[in-house]
C-alpha positions in Angstrom: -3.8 23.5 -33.3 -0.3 23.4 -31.8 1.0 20.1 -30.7 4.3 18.9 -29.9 5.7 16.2 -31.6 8.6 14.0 -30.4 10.9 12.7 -33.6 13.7 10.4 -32.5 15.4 9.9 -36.2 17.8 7.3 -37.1 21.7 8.4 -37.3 21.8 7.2 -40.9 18.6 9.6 -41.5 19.9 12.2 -39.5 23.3 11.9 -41.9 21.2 12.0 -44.9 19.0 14.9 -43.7 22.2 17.0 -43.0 23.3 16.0 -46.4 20.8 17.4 -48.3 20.3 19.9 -46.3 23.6 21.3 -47.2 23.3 20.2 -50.8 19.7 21.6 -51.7 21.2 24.8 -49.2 17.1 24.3 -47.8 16.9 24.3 -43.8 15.6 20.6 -42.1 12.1 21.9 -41.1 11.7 22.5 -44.8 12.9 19.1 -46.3 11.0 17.2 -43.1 7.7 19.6 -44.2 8.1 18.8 -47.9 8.7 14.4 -47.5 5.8 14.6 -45.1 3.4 16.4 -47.7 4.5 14.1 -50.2 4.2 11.2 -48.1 0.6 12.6 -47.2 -0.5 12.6 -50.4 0.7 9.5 -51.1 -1.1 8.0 -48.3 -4.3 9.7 -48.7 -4.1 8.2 -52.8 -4.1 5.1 -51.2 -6.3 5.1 -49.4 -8.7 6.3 -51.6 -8.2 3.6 -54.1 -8.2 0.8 -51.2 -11.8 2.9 -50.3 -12.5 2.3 -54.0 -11.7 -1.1 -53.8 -13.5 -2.2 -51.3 -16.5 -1.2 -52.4 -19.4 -3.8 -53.8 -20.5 -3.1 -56.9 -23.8 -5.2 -56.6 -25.0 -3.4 -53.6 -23.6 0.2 -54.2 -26.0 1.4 -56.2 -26.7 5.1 -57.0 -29.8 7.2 -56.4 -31.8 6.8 -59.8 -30.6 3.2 -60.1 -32.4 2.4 -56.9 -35.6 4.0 -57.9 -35.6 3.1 -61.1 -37.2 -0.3 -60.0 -39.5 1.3 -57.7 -43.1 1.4 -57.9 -45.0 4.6 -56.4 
């Protein structure tokens, strides 16, 4: 999947980006690709706790706990 992505960066961003660039000697794809991951991950954590958190705990109920109660 190939799409192209427009990325207008602040001028203090693009300062910083230049500047680390030069200091970590690692190209800007490379520091953009690794703060994105990051970020990702981050996000995704987040997520997944706010999923967590959302969920009832008097009407999520597993399998056996269900039919536990459950007559046949």
């Amino acid at each position: 999947m190939d799409v192209e992505i427009e990325c207008n960066l602040a001028l203090e961003t693009r300062q910083k980006l230049e500047a680390f660039s030069i200091v970590l000697k690692k190209d800007h794809t490379t520091i953009l690709e690794e703060a994105l991951a990051l970020y990702f991950k981050q996000e995704e954590e987040r997520l997944y706790q706010t999923g967590l958190a959302q969920k009832d705990p008097d009407t999520d109920i597993g399998f056996d706990e269900f039919w536990d109660d459950v007559d046949i």
